[in-house]
N, C-alpha and C positions, 0 to 999 in steps of 0.2 A: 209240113204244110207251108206254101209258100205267101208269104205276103202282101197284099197288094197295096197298090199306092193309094188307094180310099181305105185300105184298114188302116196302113200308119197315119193319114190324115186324123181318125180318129182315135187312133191312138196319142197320138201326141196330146189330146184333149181327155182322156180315162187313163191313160196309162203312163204316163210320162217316162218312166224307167224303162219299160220292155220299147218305148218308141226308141230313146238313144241306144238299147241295144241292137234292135231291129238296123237302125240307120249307121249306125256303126258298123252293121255286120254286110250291110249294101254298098257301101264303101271300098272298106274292103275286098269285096266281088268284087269291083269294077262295074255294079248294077246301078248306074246313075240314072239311069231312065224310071228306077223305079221309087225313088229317093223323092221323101216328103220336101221338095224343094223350098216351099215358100217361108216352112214353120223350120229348115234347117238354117233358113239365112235370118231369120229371126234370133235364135240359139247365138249363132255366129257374132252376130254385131251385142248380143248380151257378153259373149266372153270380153270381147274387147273395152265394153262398160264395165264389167269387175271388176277388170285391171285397173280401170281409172278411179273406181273406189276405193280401192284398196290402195291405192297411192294416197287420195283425198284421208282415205282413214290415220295411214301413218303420216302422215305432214302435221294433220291435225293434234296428234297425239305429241307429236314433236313440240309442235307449235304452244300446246295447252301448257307442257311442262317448262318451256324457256319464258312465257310467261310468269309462271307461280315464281321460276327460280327469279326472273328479274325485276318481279314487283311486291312477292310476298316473302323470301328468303325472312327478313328482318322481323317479320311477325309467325314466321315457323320455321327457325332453323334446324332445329330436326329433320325435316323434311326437303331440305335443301340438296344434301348429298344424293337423297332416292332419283327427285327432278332433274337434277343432271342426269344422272343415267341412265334414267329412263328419256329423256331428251334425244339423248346419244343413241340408244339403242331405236328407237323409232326412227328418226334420220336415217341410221344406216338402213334398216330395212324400206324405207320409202327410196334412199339411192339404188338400192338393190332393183327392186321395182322400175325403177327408171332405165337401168341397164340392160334389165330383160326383156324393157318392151320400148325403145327409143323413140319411137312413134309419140308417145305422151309428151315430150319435151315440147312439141310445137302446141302443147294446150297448158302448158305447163305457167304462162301468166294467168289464166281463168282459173287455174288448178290451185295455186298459193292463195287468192283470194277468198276462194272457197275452203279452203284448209283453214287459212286465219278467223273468219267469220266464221267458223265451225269450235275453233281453239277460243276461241273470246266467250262464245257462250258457254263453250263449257266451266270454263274457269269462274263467269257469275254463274251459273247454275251452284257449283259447289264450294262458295265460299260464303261465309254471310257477313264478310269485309261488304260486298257489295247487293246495297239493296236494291238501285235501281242499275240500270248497263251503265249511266253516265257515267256512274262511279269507276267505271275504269277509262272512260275519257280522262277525268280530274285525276287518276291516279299515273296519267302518262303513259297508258296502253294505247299504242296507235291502233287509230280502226281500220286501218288497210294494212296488209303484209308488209313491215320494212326492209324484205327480203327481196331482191331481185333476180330471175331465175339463172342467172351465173350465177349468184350466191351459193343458191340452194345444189345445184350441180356441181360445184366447187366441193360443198362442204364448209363452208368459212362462217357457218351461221356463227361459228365458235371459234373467237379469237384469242389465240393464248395469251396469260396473263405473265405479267413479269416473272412471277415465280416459276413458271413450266404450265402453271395447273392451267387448265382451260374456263376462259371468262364467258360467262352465257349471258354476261350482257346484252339487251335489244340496242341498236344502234339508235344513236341520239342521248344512252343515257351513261351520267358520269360517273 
């Protein structure tokens, strides 16, 4: 039975799976006349918002751990070694991201802002170092990204330290 363009209408509203197979499979024919157009460019400009979350999620995640490393090391060093690499390891997959869809790069100053203010809160959500946010004002956590998006594209959040290892230093601090 064949489909018509007011079933996938509502389908795209009951059924949402059999609609992207239906519209998948109209595609593929070549059947573009009969193609939920309006709910398919809806879809479309969502994939393109995922990508830019999921960028916003690893910066953040990046962002969250070069924090702890470069203002709470000292009151949990244990946990020092994990934040680096875990640092490290979100970075590369946030650069990954960026290479796969270079398109981002030109949102890519709104995009670190929104990572850092996502990264700050996280870090007073889970720490009870900080009761109120100022507290990481007073603790020398900048409230804007000190990263600029060559940084971040470079990869130089992480500047090596004398000895080889790499310093997760936030810039500005000694």
């Amino acid at each position: 039975m064949a489909t018509t363009h007011t079933d996938l209408k509502s389908l795209y509203e009951t059924d949402y799976y059999t609609w992207t197979r239906e519209t998948a499979k109209l595609l593929n024919e070549g059947r573009l006349s009969e193609i939920d157009i309006d709910h398919l460019a809806v879809e479309v400009a969502d994939f393109g918002e995922e990508k830019r979350n999921r960028l916003v999620g690893f910066l953040s995640q990046s962002f969250a751990h070069l924090i702890k490393h470069g203002h709470l090391s000292d009151r949990y060093p244990d946990d020092t070694p994990g934040w680096r690499k875990d640092a490290l390891f979100f970075l590369k997959e946030a650069l990954r991201t960026i290479r796969k869809n270079p398109g981002l790069k030109g949102e890519l100053p709104e995009i670190l802002e929104e990572s850092w203010e996502t990264a700050r809160g996280e870090v007073f959500r889970k720490f009870d170092d900080f009761s109120r946010e100022q507290d990481l004002d007073r603790m020398g956590i900048p409230a804007h990204c000190p990263w600029n998006p060559e940084q971040v594209l470079s990869g130089s959040l992480l500047p090596p330290e004398p000895s080889g290892k790499t310093d997760l230093r936030l810039p500005g601090q000694e």
